[in-house]
C-alpha positions, 0 to 999 in steps of 0.5 A: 500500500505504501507502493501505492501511495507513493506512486500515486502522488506525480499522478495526483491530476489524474484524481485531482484530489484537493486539499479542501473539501469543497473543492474534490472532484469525484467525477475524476475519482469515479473515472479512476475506478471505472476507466479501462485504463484504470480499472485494474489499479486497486491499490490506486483506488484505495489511495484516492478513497483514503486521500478523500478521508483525509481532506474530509477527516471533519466530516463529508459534506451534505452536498456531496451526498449523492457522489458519496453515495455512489462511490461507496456502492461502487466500492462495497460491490468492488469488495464483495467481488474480492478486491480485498484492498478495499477493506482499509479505504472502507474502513477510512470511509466508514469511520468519517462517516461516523462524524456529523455531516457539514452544511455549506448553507443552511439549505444543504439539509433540505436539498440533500438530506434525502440521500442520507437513507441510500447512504446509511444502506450503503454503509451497512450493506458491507456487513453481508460480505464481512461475515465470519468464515470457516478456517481453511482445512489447508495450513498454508492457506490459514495465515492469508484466511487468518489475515482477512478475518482480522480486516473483515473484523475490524470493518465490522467494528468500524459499521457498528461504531458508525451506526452507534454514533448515529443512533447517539447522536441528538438524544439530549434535551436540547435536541429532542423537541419536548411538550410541557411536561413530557419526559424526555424518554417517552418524546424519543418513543414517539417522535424519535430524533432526525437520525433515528428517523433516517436509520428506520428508513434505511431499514439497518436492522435487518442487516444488524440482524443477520450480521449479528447472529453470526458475529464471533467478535466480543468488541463488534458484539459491545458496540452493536449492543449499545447501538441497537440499545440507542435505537430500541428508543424509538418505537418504530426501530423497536418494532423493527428489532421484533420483525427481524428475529433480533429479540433471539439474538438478543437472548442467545447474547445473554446465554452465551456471556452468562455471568461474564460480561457487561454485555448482559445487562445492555441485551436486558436494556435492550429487551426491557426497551423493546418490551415497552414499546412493542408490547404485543409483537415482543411478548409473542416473540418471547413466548416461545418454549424454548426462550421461557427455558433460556430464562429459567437457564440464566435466573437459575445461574444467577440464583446460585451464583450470583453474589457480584452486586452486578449480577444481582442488578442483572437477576432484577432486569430478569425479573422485569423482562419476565414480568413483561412477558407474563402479562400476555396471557398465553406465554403464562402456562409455559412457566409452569410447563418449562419449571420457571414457575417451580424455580421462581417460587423456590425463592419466593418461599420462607427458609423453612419452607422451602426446605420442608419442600426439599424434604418431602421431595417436591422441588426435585419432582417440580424440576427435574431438569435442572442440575442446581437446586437451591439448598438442596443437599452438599453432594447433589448440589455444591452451591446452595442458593443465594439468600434473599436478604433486605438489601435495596437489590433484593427488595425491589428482586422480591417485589418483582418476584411477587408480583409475576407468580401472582399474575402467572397463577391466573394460569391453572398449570401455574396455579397448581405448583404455586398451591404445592409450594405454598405460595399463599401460606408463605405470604400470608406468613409475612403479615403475621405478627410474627415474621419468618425467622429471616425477617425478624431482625429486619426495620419497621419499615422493611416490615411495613414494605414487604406486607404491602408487596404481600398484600398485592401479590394477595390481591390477585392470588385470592381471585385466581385461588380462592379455596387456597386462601380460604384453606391458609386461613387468609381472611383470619389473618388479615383481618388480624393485621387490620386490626393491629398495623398503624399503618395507613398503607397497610391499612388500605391495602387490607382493605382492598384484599377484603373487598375483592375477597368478599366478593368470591362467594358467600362462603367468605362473607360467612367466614369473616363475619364468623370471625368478627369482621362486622364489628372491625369495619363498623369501628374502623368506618366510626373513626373519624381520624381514619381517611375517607377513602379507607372508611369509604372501603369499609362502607364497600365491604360491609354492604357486600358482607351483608347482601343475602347474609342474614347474620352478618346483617343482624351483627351489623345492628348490634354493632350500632353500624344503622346509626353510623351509616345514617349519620353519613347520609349526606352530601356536602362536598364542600366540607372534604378535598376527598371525592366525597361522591364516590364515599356517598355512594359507598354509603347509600350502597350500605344502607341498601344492602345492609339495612333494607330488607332486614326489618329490624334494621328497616325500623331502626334506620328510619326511627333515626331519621334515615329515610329523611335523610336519603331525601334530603340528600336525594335533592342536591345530590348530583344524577350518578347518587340520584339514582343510586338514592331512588334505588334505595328508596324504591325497594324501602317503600315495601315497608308500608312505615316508610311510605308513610314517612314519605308522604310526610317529608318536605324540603327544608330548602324549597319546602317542596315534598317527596311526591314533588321532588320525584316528579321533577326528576322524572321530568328531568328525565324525560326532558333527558330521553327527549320524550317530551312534546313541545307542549309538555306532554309525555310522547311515549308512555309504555317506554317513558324513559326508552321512547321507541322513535328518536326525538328528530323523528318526532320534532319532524312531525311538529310544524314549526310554523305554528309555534313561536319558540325555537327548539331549545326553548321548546325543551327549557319552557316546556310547562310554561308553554302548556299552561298558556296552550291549556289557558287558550286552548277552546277545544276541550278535546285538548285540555282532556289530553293535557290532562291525561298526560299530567294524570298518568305522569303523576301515576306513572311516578312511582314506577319512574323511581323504581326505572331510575333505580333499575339504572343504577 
């Protein structure tokens, strides 16, 4: 090459080769390679290819795009023919290329920037001829193959570094168009950077791809993995990454340098990033056999001999990639079928647990393939497993653990292993008020943590698996723990497992009321120091409680839960920040539950003014509680004591009466149906609130010619205008009807409160 170089320079004319980058000359560069006189001169090629690099060492020119383009397809089809000389000018090319480009004028980006896509193809396009090969069986020939490996490496090192700059380049706040608020990592998904966006174009990934799953060099491997980790930003580039099989690369990756490379946690980034962005294509692509037992491969290996403050790092991006892929329902059998489920929950379990499991043999028979199992004995299994401590790396690794065998188990294979482990017994063991033995020592607020990460895990496994924790005896304990954490936390968290518990049959609501529950909620909703929101939870449990369980109904008047309820029949939003709609729904959904129905409750909610207190809530509550009132209502007036009271009841506001106030609701609700004429009378009375003609079609049946209100005003003034059409009206035909509509509207409004109650 130095024969080349020095032979080039009397000919410097024939290339016209300048010393300033606006002034090159490429048509001359380009006759040198095609000319017949010339064409055979390679080592003249790679010169002027590598004298162009120098002058522009700072980065090509985007008005030079379209030759550059050019040249290099020329070059790169030179190289895949077997002009090998050309790797070191491609190598050159490629590694100023990496350099942003210069503007001339500000206008060079418009006029030119389309060639960028062609030119990025161009570049990557090498990849496919740099491929690493075979060692010849011939000895003679293997420092010549051995020679070209090494050059095809290091061009392969000089793309990714190449693309690795591309796809870094503008990823900062000051590049990156920001809306207010808007994190810079989610502005990236959506719209990218103008780089990202010419790497999608040029559809790089494909030949990343098929480049990488051959690639043997540890440095090309690196550089690759932190340009595909700045491209996976991007939600197109990421969807691009699961089209092209990438995602199998990616884990072949991880296999291969298990526990040995600071690669490993740049493919979980990796994956971590496709998963978010490319949800559904990713998880698919995740959920094959074969990559679940990839998984239970690398958390078993890093389980046992992960001691490195690194590896552990490692072990919870593991945990979030599973995490992930357990949220596509089909990809939670294969958990259970590949025994990452078994190996998951070995962890997840006490210490003397887990060993009663080794014991008796269930470990062994769950995992039969797997050489290492934790704290199995000395001679079957040299390392025992690494303990699961309460440094801040294994708390987040046991919140994530938690979490993903408790969504796993909506799978019924899943939900089998985790009721022969244990599962619900081992978290039902840390709200107990005395912990497992290595929780013991641990702070109050380690404690406080890890029963708020049981408490959800229960969440779901109680839904998933009622008969297990009825059998662990799970409402006994937690209710134990409401009654004695101070933590408000906790206490919430207590109170959603029970009102999604009391809703998987009335064997639960039996059992907690059998174990004193009533009484517990009733005091806990009577504390006026408790949230609103925790005693809107208790309002929530005790009405399920007490629906169709005539026991707990009668408890809940022993323990003056009547008179707590009618106290908190109001509606003063004005009085609490706290959505205090949603607490007086909870509160009306308990009266209807816990009290109507239940003669004895009936009596002593009204001889408390209950029922006065419903109406008068029922006139400045807004639609939603309106309804949920009139349902109330409706099934109390079976009581012939109530009705009575109803009769007797007027506004202390407006001194209107109960009759009235229902009346103009139904009327509202009419008005709302658009079942009203312009006159006020009821159209459609067998389906008041369900008119089987639209109110289009029945406005096009009104001549407007005759009425001298628009149609808005004929729905505002509706009254007002049939009391002036029955004051003029001569035709007693006419009056009659008015007559018979306000008639049957009046007859009809009792019905009208049992239709409104029905909505709710």
């Amino acid at each position: 090459m130095a024969v080349g170089m020095a032979d080039l320079e009397p000919r410097a004319s024939l290339v016209s080769i300048a010393s300033a980058p606006d002034e090159v000359d490429f048509s001359a560069i380009m006759e040198l390679m095609t000319s017949k006189y010339t064409l055979d001169l390679v080592d003249r090629h790679v010169a002027a290819i590598r004298k162009l690099c120098k002058v522009c060492c700072n980065g090509f020119l985007l008005k030079h795009l379209e030759a550059l383009v050019e040249l290099l397809y020329l070059a790169v089809e030179r190289f895949s023919e077997g002009q090998d000389l050309l790797a070191q000018a491609l190598c050159d090319f490629t590694r100023v290329a990496s350099q942003p480009f210069v503007s001339c004028k500000t206008s060079d980006m418009i006029t030119y920037g389309h060639h960028l896509p062609a030119f990025v193809k161009g570049l990557v396009s090498v990849l496919s001829f740099t491929l690493p090969t075979e060692p010849p069986a011939d000895p003679a020939a293997r420092p010549q193959w051995e020679q070209k490996k090494a050059t095809c490496e290091r061009l392969r090192i000089e793309v990714a570094h190449t693309l690795a700059c591309w796809a870094r380049f503008g990823l900062d706040e000051d590049s990156v168009e920001l809306l207010p608020n808007q994190p810079l990592i989610q502005a990236v998904a959506d719209s990218g950077t103008p780089n990202l966006r010419i790497l999608r174009q040029s559809n790089v990934m494909d030949a990343i791809s098929a480049s990488f799953r051959s690639e043997d060099s540890p440095e090309s491997i690196v550089i690759t993995m932190g340009a595909i980790r700045d491209m996976s930003l991007y939600r197109p580039l990421a969807c691009q990454i699961t089209n092209c099989g990438l995602i199998s690369n990616l884990v072949h990756v991880i296999r291969v340098n298990l526990l040995g490379s600071d690669v490993l946690l740049v493919a979980a980034e990796v994956l971590w990033n496709v998963l978010e962005l490319d949800w559904d294509g990713a998880t698919e692509a995740l959920g094959q056999e074969e990559v679940i037992e990839s998984f239970r491969d690398f958390m078993n290996a890093v389980l046992t001999r992960g001691y490195r403050f690194k590896d552990k790092i490692f072990r919870n991006d593991m945990m979030v990639l599973l995490m992930y892929i357990s949220k596509r329902v089909e990809n939670r059998v294969l958990f259970a079928s590949t025994g990452l489920m078994a190996l998951l929950l070995s962890y997840s379990l006490s210490e003397q647990r887990r060993k009663d499991l080794q014991a008796s043999g269930i470990l062994k028979e769950l995992l039969p393939d797997m050489k290492v199992l934790p704290d199995l004995d000395e001679e079957k299994a040299p390392k025992k497993g690494i303990p699961i401590t309460n440094t801040q790396e294994d708390m987040e690794f046991r919140t994530l653990l938690w979490g993903t065998l408790a969504r796993c188990c909506s799978s019924e294979q899943c939900a089998e292993v985790a009721v022969r482990c244990g599962l619900v017994e081992s978290l039902l063991e840390c709200l107990d008020a005395e912990p497992p033995t290595e929780q013991q020592k641990w702070s109050q607020e380690q404690r406080r943590q890890v029963q708020l990460e049981a408490l959800a895990a229960l969440f779901q496994l109680v839904q998933y698996m009622p008969d297990a924790f009825m059998d662990a005896q799970g409402n006994g304990t937690v209710l134990q723990l409401l009654q004695a954490t101070r933590s408000r936390e906790v206490q919430k968290k207590c109170l959603h497992l029970l009102q999604v518990a009391v809703r998987m049959g009335r064997h639960f609501a039996e059992n907690l009321g059998q174990l004193g529950a009533v009484g517990t909620l009733v005091e806990l909703f009577t504390d006026k120091d408790n949230p609103m929101t925790s005693r809107q939870m208790c309002a929530s449990v005790l009405a399920t409680m007490c629906k169709e369980c005539p026991d707990n109904a009668r408890e809940f008047r022993k323990k003056d839960g009547v008179e707590a309820m009618r106290d908190e029949v109001i509606y003063r939003p004005g009085e609490t920040t706290d959505n205090h709609l949603f607490y007086s729904l909870c509160v009306v959904d308990c009266v209807w539950n816990s009290v109507v129905g239940t003669r004895k409750n009936e009596i002593r909610f009204l001889d408390a003014g209950g029922l006065f207190a419903l109406l008068d809530c029922l006139e400045v509550a807004p639609m939603i509680l309106k309804r949920q009132i009139i349902g109330c209502l409706a099934d109390l007036m079976e009581y012939k004591k109530a009705a009575k009271l109803f009769t007797q009841w007027n506004s202390q506001v407006t001194m209107k009466g109960a009759l009235r106030l229902l009346l103009e609701l139904w009327q509202s609700e009419q008005q709302a149906a658009g079942n009203l004429a312009p006159d006020g009378v009821i159209t459609d009375l067998e389906q008041p609130l369900n008119p089987r003609t639209s109110p289009s079609d029945r406005m096009a049946d009104i001549d407007d010619g005759e009425s001298t209100i628009t149609s808005t005003s004929r729905f505002a003034n509706k009254f007002r205008h049939a009391k002036n059409f029955a004051d003029t009206a001569t035709s007693a035909a006419a009056r009659t009807t008015i007559s018979k509509g306000f008639e049957q509207a009046s007859a009809s409004a009792q019905a009208g409160a049992a239709s409104l109650g029905s909505q709710h």
